[in-house]
C-alpha positions in Angstrom: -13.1 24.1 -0.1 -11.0 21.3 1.8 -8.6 19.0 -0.1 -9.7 15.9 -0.7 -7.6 13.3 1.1 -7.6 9.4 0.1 -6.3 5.8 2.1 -4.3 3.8 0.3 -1.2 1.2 -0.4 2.1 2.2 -1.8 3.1 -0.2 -4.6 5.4 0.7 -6.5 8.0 2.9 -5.2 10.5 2.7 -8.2 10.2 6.1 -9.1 12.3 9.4 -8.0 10.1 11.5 -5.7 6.8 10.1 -7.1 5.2 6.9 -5.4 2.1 4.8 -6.7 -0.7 4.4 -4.5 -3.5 1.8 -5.0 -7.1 3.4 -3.5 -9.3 0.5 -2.7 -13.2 1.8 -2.6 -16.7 -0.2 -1.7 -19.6 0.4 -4.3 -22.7 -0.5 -4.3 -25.0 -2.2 -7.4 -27.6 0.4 -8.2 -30.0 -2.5 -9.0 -28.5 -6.0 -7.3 -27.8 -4.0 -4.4 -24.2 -6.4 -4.3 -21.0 -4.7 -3.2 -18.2 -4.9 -4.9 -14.4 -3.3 -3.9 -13.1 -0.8 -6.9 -9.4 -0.2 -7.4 -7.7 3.1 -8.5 -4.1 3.9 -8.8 -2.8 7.5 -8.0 0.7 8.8 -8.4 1.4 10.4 -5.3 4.8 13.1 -4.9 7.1 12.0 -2.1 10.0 14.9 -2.2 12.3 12.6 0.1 11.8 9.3 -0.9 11.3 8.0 2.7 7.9 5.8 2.1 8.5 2.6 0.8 5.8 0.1 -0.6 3.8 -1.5 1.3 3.1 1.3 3.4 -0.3 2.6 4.1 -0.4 6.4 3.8 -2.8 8.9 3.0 -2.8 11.2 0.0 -4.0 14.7 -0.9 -4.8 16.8 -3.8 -2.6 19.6 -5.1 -1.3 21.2 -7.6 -0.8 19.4 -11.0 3.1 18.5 -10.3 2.9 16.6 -13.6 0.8 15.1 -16.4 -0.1 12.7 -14.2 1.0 14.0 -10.8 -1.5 15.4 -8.8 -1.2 14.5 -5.6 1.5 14.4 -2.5 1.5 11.8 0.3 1.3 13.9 3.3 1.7 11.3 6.2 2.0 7.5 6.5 -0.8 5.6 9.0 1.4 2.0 8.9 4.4 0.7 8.4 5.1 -2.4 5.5 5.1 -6.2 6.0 7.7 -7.7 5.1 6.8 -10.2 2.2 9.1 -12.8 0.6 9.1 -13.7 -2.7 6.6 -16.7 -2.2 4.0 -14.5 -0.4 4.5 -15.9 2.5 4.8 -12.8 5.9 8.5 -13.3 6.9 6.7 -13.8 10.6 5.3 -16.5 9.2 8.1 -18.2 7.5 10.4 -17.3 10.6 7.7 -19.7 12.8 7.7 -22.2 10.3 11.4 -22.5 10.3 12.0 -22.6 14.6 8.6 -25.5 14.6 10.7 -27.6 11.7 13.6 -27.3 13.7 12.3 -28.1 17.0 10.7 -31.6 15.2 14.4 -32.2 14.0 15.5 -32.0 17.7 13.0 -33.9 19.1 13.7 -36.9 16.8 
């Protein structure tokens, strides 16, 4: 029987060797037929500590490693984005900055 193997966003990485990963899923309403996006947090074994949060990686099932450790990230699909503390994409607030300063020299 093949391992089951998840999609998801690291987001917390503040742990030795163990990373969270958040799981987002699409249900449907049995009865309104509406659908709706789940969330699930896994804690995912990373032996080197090389993934870093935000990344997008997928997981798979393994061994219990812990009480709540059950599965290992076994490659990452994207790399982070950078986010500053206001929530703002640094690519964002880097173009922000140059258009600001090009109104400053044109005035």
């Amino acid at each position: 029987m093949p391992k089951k193997q998840l999609k998801g966003i690291i987001i917390s990485d503040k742990m030795q060797k163990t990373v969270v990963v958040e799981v987002e899923n699409i249900k449907e309403h049995p009865k309104y037929k509406r659908r709706f996006k789940t969330h699930k947090k896994y804690k995912a074994h990373d032996e080197g500590n090389i993934y870093k949060t935000g990344d997008v990686v997928m997981i798979e099932e393994c061994r219990p490693i812990s009480k709540d450790k059950k599965w290992r990230v076994i490659s990452k699909l994207a790399e982070s984005k950078i986010i500053s503390e206001e929530g703002i994409e640094e690519t964002d607030l880097i173009r922000e900055i140059s258009e600001k300063s090009e109104e400053k020299e044109n005035n």
